[in-house]
C-alpha positions, 0 to 999 in steps of 0.5 A: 521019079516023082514030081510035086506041085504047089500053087500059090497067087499073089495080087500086083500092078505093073507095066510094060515099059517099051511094049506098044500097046495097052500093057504100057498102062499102069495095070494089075492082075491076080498072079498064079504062081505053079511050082513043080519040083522033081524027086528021086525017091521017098523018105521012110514014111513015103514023102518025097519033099515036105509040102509045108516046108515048101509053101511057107518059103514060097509064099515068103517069096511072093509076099515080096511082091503082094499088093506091090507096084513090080516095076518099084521093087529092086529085081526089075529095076533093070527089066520088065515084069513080065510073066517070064521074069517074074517066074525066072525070079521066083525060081531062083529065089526058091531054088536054093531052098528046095534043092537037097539031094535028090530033090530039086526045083524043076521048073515055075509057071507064072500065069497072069490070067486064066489063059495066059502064062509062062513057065520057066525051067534053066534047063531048056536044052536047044530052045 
């Protein structure tokens, strides 16, 4: 099994509608958006899955939400931007794109800060 990753950022504002705090305030942050994709072996000339391929969808995804007040666009019209939502959103907008056989996108890690971030993967099993 291989693994592939991919970072990208993007710049936004959002705010946290019903969080108690500072976060309820209209805010930005850099995003860092990790992509981590699952192959089960390489082609002929030893890649497992096309890294151009992948950047170039990824960053049409994220330029969907650069330099964007979130909490306007139609994916969080029902839900707060959150790091967690953010990151399950990319996932299944890229998903489709990478899946083929024997490749697949396992898991998103969206991180609002250096020391701050979530990763969502579907298939968390007992969590």
């Amino acid at each position: 099994m291989y693994e592939l990753d991919i970072t990208r950022e993007f710049s936004a504002a959002h705010k946290l509608k019903g969080y108690d705090g500072l976060c309820s305030n209209l805010h930005g942050h850099n995003w860092t958006v990790q992509v981590f994709i699952q192959a089960v072996k390489l082609d002929d000339i030893g890649i497992a899955a096309d890294f151009t391929v992948i950047k170039r969808v990824l960053s049409d995804i994220l330029s969907q939400f650069d330099h964007k007040f979130l909490n306007e666009l139609p994916e969080f019209k029902d839900i707060n931007p959150t790091s967690e939502n953010i990151a399950r959103i990319i996932f299944d907008k890229l998903a489709p794109a990478v899946a083929k056989p024997g490749i697949k996108l396992d898991r998103v890690r969206v991180c609002e800060s250096q020391s701050s971030g979530a990763t969502y993967r579907p298939d968390c099993g007992d969590c």
